[in-house]
ZAMARGU-4260 file (C-alpha; in steps of 0.2 Angstrom, whole numbers, plus 5000, padded with zeros to 4 digits):
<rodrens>
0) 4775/4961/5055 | 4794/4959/5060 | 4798/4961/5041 | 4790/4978/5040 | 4796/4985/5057
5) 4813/4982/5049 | 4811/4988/5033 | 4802/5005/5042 | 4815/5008/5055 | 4830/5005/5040
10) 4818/5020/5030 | 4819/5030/5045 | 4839/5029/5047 | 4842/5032/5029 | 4830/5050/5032
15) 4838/5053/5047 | 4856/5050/5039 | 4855/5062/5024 | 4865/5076/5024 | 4870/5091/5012
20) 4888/5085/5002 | 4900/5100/5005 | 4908/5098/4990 | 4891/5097/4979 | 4880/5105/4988
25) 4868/5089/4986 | 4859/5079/4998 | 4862/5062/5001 | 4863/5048/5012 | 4875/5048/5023
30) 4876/5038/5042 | 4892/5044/5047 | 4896/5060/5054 | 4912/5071/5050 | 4916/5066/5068
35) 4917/5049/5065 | 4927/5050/5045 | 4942/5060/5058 | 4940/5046/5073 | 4942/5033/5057
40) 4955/5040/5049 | 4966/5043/5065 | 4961/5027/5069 | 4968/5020/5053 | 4983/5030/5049
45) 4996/5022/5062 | 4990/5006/5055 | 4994/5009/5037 | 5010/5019/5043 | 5016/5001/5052
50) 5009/4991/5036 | 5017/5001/5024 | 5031/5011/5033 | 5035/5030/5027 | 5049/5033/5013
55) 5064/5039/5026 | 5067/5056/5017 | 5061/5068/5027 | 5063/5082/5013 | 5052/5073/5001
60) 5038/5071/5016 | 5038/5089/5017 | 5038/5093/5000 | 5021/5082/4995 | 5013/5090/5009
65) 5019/5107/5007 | 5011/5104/4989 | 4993/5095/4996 | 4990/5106/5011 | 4987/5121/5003
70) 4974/5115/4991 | 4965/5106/5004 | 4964/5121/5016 | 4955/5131/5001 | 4943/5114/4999
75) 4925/5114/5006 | 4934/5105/5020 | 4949/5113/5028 | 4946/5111/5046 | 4949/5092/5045
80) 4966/5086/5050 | 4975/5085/5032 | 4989/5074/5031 | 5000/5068/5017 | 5012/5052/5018
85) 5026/5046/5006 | 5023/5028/5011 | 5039/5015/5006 | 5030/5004/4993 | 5035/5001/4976
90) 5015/4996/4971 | 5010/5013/4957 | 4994/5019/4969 | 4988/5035/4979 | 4972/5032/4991
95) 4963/5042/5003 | 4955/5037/5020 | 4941/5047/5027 | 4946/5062/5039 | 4959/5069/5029
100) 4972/5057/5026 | 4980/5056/5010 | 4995/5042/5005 | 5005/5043/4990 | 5019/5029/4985
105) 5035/5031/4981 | 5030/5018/4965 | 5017/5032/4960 | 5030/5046/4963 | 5044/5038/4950
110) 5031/5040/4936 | 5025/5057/4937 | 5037/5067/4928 | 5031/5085/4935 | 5026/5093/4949
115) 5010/5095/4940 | 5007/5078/4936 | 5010/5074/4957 | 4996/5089/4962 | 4984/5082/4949
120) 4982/5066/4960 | 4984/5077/4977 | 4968/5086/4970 | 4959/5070/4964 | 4964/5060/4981
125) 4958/5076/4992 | 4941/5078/4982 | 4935/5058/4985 | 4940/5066/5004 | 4930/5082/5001
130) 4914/5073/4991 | 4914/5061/5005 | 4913/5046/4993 | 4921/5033/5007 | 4909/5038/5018
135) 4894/5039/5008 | 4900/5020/5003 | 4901/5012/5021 | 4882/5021/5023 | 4876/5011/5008
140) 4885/4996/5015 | 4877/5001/5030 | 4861/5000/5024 | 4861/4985/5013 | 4867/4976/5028
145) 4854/4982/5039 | 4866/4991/5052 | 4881/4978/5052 | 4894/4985/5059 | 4909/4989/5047
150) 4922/4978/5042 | 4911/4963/5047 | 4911/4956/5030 | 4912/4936/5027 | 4927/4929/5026
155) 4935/4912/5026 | 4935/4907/5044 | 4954/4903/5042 | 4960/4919/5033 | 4948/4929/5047
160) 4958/4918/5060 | 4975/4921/5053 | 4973/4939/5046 | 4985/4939/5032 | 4987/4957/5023
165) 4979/4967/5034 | 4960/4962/5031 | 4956/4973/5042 | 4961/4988/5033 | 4951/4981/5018
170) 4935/4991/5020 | 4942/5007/5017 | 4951/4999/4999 | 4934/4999/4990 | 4932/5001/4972
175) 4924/5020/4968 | 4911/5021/4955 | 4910/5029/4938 | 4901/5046/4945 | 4912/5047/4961
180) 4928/5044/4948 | 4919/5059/4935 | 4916/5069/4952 | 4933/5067/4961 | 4943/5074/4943
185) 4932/5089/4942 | 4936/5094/4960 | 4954/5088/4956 | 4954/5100/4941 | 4947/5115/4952
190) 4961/5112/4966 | 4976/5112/4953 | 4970/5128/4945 | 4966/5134/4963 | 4989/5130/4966
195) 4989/5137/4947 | 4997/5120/4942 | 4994/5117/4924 | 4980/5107/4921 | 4984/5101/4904
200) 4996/5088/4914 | 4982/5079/4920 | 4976/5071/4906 | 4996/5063/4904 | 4993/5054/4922
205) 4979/5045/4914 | 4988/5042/4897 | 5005/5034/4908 | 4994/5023/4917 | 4985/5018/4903
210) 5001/5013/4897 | 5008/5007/4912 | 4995/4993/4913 | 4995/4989/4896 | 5010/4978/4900
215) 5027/4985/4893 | 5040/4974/4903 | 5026/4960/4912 | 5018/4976/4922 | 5002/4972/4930
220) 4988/4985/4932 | 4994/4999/4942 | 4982/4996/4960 | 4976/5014/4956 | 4968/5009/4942
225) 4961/4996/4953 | 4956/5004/4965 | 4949/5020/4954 | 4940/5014/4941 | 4946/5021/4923
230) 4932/5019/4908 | 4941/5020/4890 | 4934/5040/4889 | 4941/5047/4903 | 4957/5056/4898
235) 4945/5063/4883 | 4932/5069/4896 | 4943/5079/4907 | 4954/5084/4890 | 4934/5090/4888
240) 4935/5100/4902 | 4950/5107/4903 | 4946/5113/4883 | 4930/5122/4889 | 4940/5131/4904
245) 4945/5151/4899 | 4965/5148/4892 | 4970/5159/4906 | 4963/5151/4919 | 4973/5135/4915
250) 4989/5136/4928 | 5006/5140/4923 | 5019/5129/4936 | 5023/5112/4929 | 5042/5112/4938
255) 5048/5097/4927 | 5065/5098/4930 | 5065/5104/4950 | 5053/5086/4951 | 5064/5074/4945
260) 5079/5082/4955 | 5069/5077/4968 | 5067/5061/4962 | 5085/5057/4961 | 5093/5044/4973
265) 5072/5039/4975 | 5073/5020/4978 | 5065/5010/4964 | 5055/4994/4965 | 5055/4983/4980
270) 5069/4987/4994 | 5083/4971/4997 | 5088/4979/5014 | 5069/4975/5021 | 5073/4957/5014
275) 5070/4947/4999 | 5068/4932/4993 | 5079/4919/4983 | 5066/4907/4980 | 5058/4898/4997
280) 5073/4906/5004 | 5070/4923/5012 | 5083/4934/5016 | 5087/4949/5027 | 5102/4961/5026
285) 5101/4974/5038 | 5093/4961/5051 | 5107/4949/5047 | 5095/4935/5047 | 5089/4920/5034
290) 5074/4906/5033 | 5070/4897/5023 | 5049/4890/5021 | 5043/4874/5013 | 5044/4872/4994
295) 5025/4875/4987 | 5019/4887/4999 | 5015/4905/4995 | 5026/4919/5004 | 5023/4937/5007
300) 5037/4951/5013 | 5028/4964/5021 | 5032/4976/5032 | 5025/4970/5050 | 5028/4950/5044
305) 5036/4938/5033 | 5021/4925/5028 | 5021/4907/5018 | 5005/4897/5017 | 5002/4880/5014
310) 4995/4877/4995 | 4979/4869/5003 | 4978/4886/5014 | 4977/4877/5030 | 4996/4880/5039
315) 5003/4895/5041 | 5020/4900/5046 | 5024/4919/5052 | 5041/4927/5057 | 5035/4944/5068
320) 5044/4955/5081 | 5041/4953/5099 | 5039/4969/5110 | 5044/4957/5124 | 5062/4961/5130
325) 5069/4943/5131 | 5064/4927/5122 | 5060/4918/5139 | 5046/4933/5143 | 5040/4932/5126
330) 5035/4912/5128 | 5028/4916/5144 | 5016/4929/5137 | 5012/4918/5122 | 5007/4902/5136
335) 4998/4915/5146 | 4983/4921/5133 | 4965/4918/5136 | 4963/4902/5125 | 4982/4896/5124
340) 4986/4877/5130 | 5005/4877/5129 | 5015/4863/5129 | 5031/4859/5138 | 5044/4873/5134
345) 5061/4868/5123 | 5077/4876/5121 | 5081/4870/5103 | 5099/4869/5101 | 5102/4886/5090
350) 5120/4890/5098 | 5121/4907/5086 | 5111/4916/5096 | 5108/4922/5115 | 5095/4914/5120
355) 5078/4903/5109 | 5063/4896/5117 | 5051/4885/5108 | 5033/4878/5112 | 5019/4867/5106
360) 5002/4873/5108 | 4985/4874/5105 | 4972/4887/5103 | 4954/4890/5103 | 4947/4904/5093
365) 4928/4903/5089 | 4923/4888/5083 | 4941/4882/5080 | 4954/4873/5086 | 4973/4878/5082
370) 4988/4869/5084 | 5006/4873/5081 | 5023/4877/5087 | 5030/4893/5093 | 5047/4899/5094
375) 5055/4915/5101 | 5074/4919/5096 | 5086/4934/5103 | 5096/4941/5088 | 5100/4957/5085
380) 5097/4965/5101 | 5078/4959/5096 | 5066/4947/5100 | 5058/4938/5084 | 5042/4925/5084
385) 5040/4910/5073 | 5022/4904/5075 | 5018/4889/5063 | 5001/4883/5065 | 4983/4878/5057
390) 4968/4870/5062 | 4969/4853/5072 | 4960/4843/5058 | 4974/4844/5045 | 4990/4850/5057
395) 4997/4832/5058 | 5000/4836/5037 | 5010/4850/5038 | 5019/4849/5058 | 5035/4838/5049
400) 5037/4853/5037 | 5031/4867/5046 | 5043/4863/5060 | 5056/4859/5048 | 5056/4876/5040
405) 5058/4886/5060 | 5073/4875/5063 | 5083/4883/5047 | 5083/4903/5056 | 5100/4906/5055
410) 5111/4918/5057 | 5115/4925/5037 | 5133/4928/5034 | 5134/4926/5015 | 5143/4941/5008
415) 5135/4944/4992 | 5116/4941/5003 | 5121/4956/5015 | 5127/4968/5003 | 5115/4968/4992
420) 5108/4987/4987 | 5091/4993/4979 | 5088/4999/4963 | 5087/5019/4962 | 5082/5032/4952
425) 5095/5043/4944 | 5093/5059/4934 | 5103/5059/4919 | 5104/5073/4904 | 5104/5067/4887
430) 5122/5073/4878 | 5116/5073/4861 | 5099/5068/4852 | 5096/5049/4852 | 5080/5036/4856
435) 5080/5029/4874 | 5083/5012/4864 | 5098/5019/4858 | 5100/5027/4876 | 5100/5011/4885
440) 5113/5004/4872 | 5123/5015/4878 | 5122/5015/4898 | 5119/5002/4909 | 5103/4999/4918
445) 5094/4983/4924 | 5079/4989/4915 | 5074/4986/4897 | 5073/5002/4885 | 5052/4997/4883
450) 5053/4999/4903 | 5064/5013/4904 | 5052/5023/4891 | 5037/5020/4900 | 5046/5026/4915
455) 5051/5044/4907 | 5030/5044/4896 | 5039/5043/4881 | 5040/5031/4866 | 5056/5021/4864
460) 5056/5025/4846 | 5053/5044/4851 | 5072/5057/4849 | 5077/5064/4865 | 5083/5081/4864
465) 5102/5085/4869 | 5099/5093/4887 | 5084/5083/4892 | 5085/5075/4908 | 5078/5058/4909
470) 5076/5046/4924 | 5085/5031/4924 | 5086/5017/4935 | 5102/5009/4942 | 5107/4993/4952
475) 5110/4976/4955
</rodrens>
């Protein structure tokens, strides 16, 4: 009897939750109102902007949404609150969250090679937003789940615990299908010839990359392919469509040249200043800071932490900022959380800088008990945290090490280590017909010729004509 009320009352709430797709005109399932996609994305948006932080170039902010806003207010949704972010990751990818937020990487950016090529990703970004298609996914997960709330799915209890790469965010990362992929170009296609951008540069995103993640220079599969799906015939089916379009409705602005000016001085790849690291030894310039983390454990530099885990993926060390304004109000915050047995507090020896704090502790989350050691330094006019810890059962293993690895923080001074620059784009014009392998003979750049081709969507073995302008990338 229980087993058919539920089964009834999930048949009533997928009647009651279908609604007419605005950009299809079909119905469909769908549990979540419009109300709810804005709250989500508003919701969302800070924290990708602290995960990823924004490209500082407030010109090139401008320009991306100065090129997405218009197609989205001639949509089938313009009221929702459209906003377009350049965010600072070197990763090829473009994503959408519901509500109206669109994102776009610099990495993505340094391999269009128009205006039109950018637009045709704006279009495709803004029709998974217009189509719903996020939305219509968390309703199917809704379903299947019978109600569970989102962003409940199973984890390891450790990785829930210590919340590495932003797990929470990972919901709104799922993989779209084929028919929302065929659904999302077609309404990509009808925002670019809305702009009058020239559609016939859409197929070439596809074709780069295609080519990008067939590996010239190690490259992995770009996370836009990974996230967006690409069967083998899709640059044939939109080459289809654009084919059985009248010619004069194709589009005419491709700005080619105007593009890469824009691109010039773009930084390339990952960015030294926000640190780096030389092996287990992580680095930081403009924070004028270095630790180094036990040899075998995986790190991570990102944005909001510095991460290294144990190879058993039972200890964890993180290096965080403090919003406390001293290292002293910091340890006393940390002590006084719901669930925290601190320790006796330390003042470890660390003459270099104004003031350090260090405490054992342990922790109770769920089922589990944490132990570890925290450490609070001034430097910088900041406050950072080092928290080393895992669960009680196998802490003894890692303490010696983990503890170990705190007490190198230290003040970095090495010359070399604090000047070092990131690798940037630069627009050069080629002075007389030549390959880009003959090119890269002939200039200096820390990338291969294979690399530098693929860069530009053009074959290495392909002539340059005298005048073209060409990015290329330069740095240590």
């Amino acid at each position: 009897m229980h087993r058919r009320s539920l089964t009834l009352a999930l048949l009533m709430a997928a009647l009651s939750g279908c609604a007419i797709n605005p950009a299809t005109g079909r119905r469909e399932l769908m549990m979540i109102s419009e109300s709810q996609e804005i709250a989500m994305g508003r919701e969302y948006d800070p924290q990708i902007v602290a995960e990823m932080g924004l490209v500082p170039d407030s010109a090139l902010q401008r320009y991306v949404a100065a090129l997405g806003m218009p197609m989205a207010a001639k949509s089938e949704r313009p009221n929702l609150p459209w906003t377009f972010r350049v965010v600072d990751d070197p990763i090829v990818n473009a994503f959408a969250v519901p509500g109206g937020f669109i994102y776009i990487t610099r990495g993505i950016l340094a391999h269009f090679n128009s205006e039109a090529q950018l637009v045709a990703v704006l279009g495709h970004e803004i029709g998974h937003v217009t189509a719903r298609h996020s939305a219509a996914q968390m309703s199917r997960q809704q379903l299947a789940q019978a109600g569970l709330a989102l962003g409940s799915i199973a984890s390891e209890r450790f990785a829930q615990v210590a919340n590495i790469g932003g797990a929470g965010l990972g919901v709104l990362f799922l993989k779209y299908g084929r028919d929302d992929e065929t659904q999302a170009d077609a309404l990509g296609l009808r925002y670019m010839r809305q702009s009058n951008h020239d559609v016939r540069e859409m197929p070439g995103v596809y074709a780069m990359l295609a080519t990008l993640s067939g590996g010239a220079g190690g490259r992995a599969t770009p996370d836009w392919l990974s996230t967006h799906p690409a069967p083998e015939d899709r640059q044939a089916r939109i080459q289809r469509a654009i084919a059985a379009m009248p010619q004069d409705s194709l589009g005419s602005l491709i700005e080619r040249e105007s593009y890469l000016q824009r691109l010039n001085g773009l930084v390339y790849g990952n960015n030294p200043r926000q640190g780096y690291f030389v092996g287990q030894r992580f680095n930081h310039p403009d924070l004028r800071f270095t630790l180094t983390f036990p040899e075998g454990w995986a790190t991570q530099n990102a944005t909001q932490a510095v991460t290294a885990m144990s190879a058993s993926k039972d200890a964890i060390i993180q290096l965080t900022l403090s919003r406390a304004p001293s290292a002293d109000s910091a340890a006393r915050a940390f002590a006084a959380q719901q669930g925290v047995q601190a320790g006796a507090i330390v003042r470890p020896a660390l003459t270099a800088f104004a003031s350090s704090v260090a405490l054992p502790f342990a922790a109770v989350i769920e089922a589990d008990t944490l132990r570890g050691r925290v450490l609070f330094l001034e430097h910088g006019g900041l406050v950072l945290q080092l928290l080393a810890y895992g669960p009680s059962t196998g802490w003894a293993s890692h303490q010696v090490v983990a503890e170990r690895a705190l007490g190198t923080f230290a003040v970095l001074t090495d010359r070399a280590a604090l000047e070092v620059q990131p690798r940037r784009l630069q627009i050069v014009r080629v002075d007389r017909a030549m390959t880009m392998q003959q090119l890269r003979a002939a200039r200096t750049s820390p990338l291969s010729a294979e690399q530098l081709a693929l860069l530009n969507q053009v074959r290495v073995d392909e002539v340059l004509t005298v005048g073209r302008s060409v990015k290329w990338v330069v740095g240590q």
